[in-house]
Backbone as CSV, one residue per row, in Angstrom:
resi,resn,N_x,N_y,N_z,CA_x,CA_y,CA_z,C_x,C_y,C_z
1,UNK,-54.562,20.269,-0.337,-53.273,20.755,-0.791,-52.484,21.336,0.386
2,UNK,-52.956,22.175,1.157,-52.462,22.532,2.444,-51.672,21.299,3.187
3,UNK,-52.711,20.338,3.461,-51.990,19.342,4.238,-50.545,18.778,3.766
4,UNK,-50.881,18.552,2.301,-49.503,18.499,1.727,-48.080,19.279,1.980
5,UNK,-48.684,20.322,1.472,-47.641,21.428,2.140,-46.749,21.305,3.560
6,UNK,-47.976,20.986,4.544,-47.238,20.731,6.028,-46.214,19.634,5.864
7,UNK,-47.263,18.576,4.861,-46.390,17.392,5.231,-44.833,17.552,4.774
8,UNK,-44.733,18.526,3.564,-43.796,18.272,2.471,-42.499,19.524,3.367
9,UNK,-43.171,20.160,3.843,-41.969,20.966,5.161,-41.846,20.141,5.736
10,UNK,-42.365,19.172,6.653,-42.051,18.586,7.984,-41.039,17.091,7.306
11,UNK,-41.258,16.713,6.153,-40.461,16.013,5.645,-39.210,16.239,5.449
12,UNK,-38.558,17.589,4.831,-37.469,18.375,4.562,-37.162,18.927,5.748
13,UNK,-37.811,19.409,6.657,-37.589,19.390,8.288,-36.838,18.396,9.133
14,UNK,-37.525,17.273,8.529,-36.957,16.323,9.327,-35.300,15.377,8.599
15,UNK,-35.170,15.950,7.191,-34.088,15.215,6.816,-33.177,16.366,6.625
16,UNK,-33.406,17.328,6.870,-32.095,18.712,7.345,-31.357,18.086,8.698
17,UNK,-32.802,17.597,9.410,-32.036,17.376,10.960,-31.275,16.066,10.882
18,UNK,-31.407,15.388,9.954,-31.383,13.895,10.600,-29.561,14.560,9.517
19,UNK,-29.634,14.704,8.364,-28.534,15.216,8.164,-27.579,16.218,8.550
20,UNK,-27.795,16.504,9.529,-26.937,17.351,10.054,-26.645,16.765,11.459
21,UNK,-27.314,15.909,12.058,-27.318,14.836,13.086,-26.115,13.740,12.693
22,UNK,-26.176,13.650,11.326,-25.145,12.471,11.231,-24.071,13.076,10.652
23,UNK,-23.535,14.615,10.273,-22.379,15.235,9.573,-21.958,15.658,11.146
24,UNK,-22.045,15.839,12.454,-21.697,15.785,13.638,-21.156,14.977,14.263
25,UNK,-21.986,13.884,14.363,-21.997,12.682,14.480,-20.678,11.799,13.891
26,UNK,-20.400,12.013,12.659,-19.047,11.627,11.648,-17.976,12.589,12.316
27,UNK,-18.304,13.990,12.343,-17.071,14.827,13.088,-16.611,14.942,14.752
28,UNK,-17.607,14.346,15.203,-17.222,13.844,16.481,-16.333,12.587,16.709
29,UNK,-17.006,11.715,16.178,-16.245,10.737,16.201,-14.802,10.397,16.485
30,UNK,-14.176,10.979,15.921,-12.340,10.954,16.508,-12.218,11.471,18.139
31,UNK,-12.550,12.525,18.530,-12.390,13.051,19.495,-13.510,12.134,20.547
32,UNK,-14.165,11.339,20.416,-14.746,11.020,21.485,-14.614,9.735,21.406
33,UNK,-13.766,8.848,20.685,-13.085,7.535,20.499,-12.189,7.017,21.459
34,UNK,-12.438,6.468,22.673,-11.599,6.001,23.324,-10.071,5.127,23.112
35,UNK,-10.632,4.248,22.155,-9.644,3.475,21.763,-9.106,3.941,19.929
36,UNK,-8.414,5.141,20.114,-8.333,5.764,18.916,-6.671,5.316,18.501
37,UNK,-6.091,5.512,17.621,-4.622,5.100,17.668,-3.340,5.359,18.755
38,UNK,-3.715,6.783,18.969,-2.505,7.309,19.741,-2.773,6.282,20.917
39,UNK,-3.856,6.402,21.534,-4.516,5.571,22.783,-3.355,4.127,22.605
40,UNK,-3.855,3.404,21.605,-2.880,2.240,21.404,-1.785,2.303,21.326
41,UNK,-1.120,3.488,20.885,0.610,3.311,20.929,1.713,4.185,21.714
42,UNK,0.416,4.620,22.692,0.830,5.640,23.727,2.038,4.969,24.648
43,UNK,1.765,3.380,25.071,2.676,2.396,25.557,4.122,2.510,25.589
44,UNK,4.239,2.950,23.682,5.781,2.822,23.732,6.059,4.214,23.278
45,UNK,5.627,5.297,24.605,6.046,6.761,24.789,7.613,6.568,25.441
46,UNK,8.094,5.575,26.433,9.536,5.189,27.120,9.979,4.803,26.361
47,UNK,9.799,3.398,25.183,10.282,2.559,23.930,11.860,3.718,23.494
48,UNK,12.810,3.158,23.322,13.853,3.497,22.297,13.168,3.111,20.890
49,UNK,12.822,2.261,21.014,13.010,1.773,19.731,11.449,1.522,19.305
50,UNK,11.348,1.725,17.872,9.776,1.681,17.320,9.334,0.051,17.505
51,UNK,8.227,-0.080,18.202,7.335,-1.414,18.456,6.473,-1.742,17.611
52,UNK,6.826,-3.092,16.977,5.731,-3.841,16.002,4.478,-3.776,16.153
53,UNK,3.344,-2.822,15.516,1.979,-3.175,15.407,1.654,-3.984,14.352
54,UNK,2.156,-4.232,13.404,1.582,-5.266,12.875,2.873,-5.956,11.014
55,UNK,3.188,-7.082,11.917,4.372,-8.178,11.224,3.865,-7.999,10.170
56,UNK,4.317,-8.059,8.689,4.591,-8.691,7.568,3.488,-10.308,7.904
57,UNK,2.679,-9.960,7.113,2.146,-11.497,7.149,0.484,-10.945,7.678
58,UNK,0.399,-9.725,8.277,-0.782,-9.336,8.861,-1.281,-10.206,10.164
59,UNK,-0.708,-11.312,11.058,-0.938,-11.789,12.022,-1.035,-11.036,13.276
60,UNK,-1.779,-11.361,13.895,-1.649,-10.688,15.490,-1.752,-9.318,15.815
61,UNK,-2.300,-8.475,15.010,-2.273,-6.961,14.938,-3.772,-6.353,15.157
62,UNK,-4.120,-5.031,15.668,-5.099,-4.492,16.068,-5.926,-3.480,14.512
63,UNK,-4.431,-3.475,13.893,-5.305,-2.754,12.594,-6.401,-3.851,11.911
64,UNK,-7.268,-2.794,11.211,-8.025,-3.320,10.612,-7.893,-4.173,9.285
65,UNK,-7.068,-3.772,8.303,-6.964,-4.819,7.529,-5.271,-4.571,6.949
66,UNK,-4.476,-4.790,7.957,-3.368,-5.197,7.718,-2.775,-5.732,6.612
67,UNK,-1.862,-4.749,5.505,-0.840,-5.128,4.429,0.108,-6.520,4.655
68,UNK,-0.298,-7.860,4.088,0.470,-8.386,4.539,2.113,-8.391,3.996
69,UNK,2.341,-7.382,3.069,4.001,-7.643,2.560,4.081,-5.981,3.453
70,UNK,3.586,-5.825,4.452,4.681,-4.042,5.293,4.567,-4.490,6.533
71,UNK,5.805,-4.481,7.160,5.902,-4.281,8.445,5.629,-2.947,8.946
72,UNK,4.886,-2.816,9.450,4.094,-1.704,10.500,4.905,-1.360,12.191
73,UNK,5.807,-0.283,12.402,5.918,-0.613,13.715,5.588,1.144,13.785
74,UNK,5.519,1.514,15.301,5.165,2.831,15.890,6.004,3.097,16.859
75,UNK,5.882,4.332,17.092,6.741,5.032,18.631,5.937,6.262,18.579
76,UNK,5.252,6.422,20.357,4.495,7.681,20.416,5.711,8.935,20.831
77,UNK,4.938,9.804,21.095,5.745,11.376,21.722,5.396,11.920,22.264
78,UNK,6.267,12.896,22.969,5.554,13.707,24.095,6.301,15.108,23.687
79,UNK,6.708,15.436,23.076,7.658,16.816,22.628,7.472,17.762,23.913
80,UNK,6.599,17.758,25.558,6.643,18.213,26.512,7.959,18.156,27.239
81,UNK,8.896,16.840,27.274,9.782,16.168,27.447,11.031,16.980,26.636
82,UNK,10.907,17.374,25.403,12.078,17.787,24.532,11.697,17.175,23.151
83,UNK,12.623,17.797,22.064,12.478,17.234,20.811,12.671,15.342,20.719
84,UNK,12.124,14.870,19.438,12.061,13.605,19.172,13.319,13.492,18.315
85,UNK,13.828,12.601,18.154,14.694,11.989,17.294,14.415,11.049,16.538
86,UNK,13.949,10.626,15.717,13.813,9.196,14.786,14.319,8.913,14.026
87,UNK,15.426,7.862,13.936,16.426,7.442,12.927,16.633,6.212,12.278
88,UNK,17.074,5.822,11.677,17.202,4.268,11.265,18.203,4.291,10.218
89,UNK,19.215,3.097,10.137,20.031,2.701,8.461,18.802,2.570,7.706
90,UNK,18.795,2.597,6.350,18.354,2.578,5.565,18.932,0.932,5.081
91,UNK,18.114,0.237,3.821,18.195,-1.097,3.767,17.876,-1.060,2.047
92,UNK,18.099,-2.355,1.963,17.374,-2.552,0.001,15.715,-2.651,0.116
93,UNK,14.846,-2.518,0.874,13.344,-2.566,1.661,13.240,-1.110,1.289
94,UNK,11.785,-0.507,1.262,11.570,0.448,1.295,10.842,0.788,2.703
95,UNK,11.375,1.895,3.127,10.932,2.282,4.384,10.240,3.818,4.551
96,UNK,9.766,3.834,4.807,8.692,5.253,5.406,8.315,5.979,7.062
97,UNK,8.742,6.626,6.858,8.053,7.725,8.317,6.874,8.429,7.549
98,UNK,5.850,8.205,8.970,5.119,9.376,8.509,4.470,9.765,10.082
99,UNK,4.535,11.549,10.430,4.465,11.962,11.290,3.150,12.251,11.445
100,UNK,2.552,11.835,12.625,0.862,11.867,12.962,0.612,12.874,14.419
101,UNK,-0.078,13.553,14.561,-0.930,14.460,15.320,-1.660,13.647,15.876
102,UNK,-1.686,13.944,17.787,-2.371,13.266,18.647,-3.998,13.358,18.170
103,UNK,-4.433,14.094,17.308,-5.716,14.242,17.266,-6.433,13.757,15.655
104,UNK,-5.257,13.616,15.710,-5.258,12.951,13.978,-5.031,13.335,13.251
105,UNK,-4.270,12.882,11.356,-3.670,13.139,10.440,-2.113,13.487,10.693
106,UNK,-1.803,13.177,9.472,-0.433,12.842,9.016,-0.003,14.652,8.808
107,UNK,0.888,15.491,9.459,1.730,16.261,9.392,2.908,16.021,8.656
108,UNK,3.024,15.156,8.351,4.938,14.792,7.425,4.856,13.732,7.109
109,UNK,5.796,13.061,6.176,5.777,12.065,5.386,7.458,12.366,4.719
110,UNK,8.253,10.828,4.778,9.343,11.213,4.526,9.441,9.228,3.980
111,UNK,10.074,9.192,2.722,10.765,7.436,2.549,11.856,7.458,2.439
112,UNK,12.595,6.940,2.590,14.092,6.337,2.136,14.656,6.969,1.565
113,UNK,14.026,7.259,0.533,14.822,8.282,-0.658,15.497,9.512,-0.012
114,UNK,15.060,9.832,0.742,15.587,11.064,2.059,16.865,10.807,2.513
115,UNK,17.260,9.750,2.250,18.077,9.365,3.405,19.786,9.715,2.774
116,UNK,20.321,10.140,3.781,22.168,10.652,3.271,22.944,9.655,3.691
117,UNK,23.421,9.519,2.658,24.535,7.982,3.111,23.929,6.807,4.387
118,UNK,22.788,6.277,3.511,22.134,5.536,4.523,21.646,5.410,5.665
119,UNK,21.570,6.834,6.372,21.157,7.378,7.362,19.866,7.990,6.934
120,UNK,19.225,7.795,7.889,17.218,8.545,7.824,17.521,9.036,9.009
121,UNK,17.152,10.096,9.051,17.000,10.976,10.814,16.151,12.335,10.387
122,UNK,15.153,12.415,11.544,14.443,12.963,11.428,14.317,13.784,12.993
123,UNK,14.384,14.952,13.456,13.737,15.202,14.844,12.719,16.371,14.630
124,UNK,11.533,15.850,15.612,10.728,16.363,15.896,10.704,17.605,16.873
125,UNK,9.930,18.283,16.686,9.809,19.844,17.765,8.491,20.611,17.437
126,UNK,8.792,21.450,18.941,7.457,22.605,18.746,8.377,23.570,18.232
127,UNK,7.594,24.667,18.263,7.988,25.848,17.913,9.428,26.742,18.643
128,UNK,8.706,26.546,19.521,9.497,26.646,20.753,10.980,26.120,21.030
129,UNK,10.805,24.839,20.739,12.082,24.008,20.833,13.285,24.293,19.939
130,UNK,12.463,24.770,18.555,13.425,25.043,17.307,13.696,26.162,17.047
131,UNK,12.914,27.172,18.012,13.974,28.558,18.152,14.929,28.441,19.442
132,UNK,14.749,27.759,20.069,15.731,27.692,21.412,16.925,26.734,20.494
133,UNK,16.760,25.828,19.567,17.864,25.088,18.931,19.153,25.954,17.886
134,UNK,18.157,26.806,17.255,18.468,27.792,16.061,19.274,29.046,17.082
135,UNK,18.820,29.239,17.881,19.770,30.220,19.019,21.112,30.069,19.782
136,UNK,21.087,28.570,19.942,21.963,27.612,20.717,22.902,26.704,19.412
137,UNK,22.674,27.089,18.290,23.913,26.839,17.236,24.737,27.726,17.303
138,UNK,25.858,26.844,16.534,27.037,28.057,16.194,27.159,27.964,15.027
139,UNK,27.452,29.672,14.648,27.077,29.934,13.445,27.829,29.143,12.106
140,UNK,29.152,29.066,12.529,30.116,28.757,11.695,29.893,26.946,11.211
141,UNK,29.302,26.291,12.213,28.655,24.755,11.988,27.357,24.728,12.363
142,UNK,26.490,24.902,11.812,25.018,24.813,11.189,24.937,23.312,11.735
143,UNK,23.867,23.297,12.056,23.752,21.673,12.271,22.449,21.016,11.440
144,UNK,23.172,19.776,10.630,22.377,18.977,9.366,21.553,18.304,10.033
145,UNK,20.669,18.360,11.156,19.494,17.586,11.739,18.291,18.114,10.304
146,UNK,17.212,17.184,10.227,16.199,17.754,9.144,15.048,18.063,10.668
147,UNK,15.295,19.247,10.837,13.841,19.818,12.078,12.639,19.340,11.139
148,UNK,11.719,19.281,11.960,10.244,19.276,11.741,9.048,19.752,12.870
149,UNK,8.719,20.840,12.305,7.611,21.937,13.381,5.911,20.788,14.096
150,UNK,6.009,20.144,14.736,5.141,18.954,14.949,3.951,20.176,15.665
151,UNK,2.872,20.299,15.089,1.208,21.008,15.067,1.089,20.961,16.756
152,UNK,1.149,19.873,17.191,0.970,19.206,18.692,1.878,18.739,19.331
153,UNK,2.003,19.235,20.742,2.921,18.311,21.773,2.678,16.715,21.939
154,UNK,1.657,16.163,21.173,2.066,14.559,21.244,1.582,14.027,19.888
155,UNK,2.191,12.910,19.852,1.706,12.409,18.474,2.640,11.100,18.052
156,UNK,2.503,10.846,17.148,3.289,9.679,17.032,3.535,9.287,15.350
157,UNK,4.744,8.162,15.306,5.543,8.060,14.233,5.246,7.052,13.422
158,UNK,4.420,6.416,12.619,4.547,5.351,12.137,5.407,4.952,11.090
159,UNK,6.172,3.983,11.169,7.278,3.132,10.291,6.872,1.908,9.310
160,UNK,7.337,2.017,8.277,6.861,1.328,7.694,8.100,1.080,6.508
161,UNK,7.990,-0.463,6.672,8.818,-1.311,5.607,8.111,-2.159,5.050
162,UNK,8.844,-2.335,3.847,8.350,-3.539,2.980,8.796,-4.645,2.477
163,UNK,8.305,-5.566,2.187,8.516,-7.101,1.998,7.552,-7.327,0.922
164,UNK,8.471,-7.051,-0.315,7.829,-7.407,-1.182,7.627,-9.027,-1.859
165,UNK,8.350,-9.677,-1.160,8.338,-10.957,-1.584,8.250,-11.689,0.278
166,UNK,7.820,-13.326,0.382,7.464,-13.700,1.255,9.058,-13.599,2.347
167,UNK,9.906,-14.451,1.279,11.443,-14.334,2.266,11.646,-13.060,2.890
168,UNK,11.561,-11.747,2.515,12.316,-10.919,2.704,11.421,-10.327,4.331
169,UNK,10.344,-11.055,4.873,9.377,-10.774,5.776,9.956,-10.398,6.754
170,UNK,11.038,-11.495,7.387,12.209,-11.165,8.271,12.954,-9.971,8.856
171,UNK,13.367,-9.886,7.083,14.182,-8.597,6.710,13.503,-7.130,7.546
172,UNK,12.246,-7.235,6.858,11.380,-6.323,6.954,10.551,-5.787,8.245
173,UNK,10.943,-6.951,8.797,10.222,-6.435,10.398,11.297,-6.443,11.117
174,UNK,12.174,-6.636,11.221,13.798,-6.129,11.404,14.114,-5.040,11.676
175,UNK,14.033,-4.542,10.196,14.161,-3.543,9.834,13.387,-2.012,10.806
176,UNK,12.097,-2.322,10.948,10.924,-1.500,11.526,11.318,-1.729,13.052
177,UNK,11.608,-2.601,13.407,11.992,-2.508,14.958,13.541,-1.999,15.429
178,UNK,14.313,-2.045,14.328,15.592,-0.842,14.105,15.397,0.590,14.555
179,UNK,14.634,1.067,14.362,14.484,2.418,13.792,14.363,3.067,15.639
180,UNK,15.147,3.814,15.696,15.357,4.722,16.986,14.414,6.051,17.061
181,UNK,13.526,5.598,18.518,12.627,6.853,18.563,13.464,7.131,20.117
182,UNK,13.917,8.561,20.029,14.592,8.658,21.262,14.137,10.429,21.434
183,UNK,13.960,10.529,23.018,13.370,12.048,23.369,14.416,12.816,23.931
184,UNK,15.019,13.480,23.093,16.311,14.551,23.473,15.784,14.997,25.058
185,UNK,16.177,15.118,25.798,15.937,16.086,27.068,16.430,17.524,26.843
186,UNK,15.139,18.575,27.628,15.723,19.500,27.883,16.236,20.097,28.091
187,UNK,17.744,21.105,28.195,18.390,21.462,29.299,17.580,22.511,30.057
């Protein structure tokens, strides 16, 4: 019975470790991923304009299993540089921002429906940036930019339109390569 005993600790011994070996293991993972997203769309940090990762149709793209009715395009950031700007017309397509953290997850999320007289604009900032902005208004004209407090100095924007039918594919990746990612400079 003894021996049992040892065995029946060293069993539960050994699957504490092996589980807690692989809940590390899962939380490491992002941070020690070389080829993680930002990595890939770090490229179009200069880009004006958001760059196609992956067409309507799912061809030629690095994601893993690519929507084939959404055009997918990106633009990274550096908010070190100054606030972001991201804008686009709005269209009969449904379109989406959603704001991502260099280290991962989505901070903001904004569709179409946002948008004022067919305008979507969005700028990005630290903390920093948007009390130096809020100081440097005048009082009497408030300015209608929609700020957004971005967690991290880099990160990036993904865009996203849709093509809900095959014709409108065009439309739709069009559309996603429209969309203006531009880095205000400092004064």
């Amino acid at each position: 019975m003894r021996e049992f005993g040892r065995f029946l600790i060293a069993t539960l011994c050994g699957l504490v470790l092996a589980v807690g070996v692989h809940i590390a293991s899962i939380l490491a993972t992002p941070h020690l991923a070389e080829h993680d997203a930002f990595a890939k769309i770090a490229p179009t940090l200069t880009a004006e304009k958001a760059q196609i990762i992956s067409a309507p149709g799912g061809e030629d793209t690095w994601m893993p299993l690519p929507d084939p009715a959404i055009a997918v395009a990106a633009c990274a950031y550096d908010l070190r540089d100054g606030p972001m700007r991201v804008s686009t017309r709005t269209g009969s397509n449904l379109l989406s921002f959603a704001f991502h953290k260099q280290s991962g997850g989505v901070f903001f999320a904004v569709t179409d429906r946002a948008a004022v007289r067919g305008e979507l604009e969005i700028v990005a900032m630290t903390a920093r940036q948007l009390d130096e902005a809020r100081a440097a208004e005048d009082e009497n004209e408030p300015s209608r930019d929609v700020r957004i407090v971005a967690p991290e100095q880099q990160g990036f924007v993904i865009v996203r339109v849709a093509a809900p039918t095959v014709s409108q594919r065009f439309q739709a990746e069009e559309a996603a390569k429209a969309v203006s990612c531009i880095t205000e400079q400092e004064d």
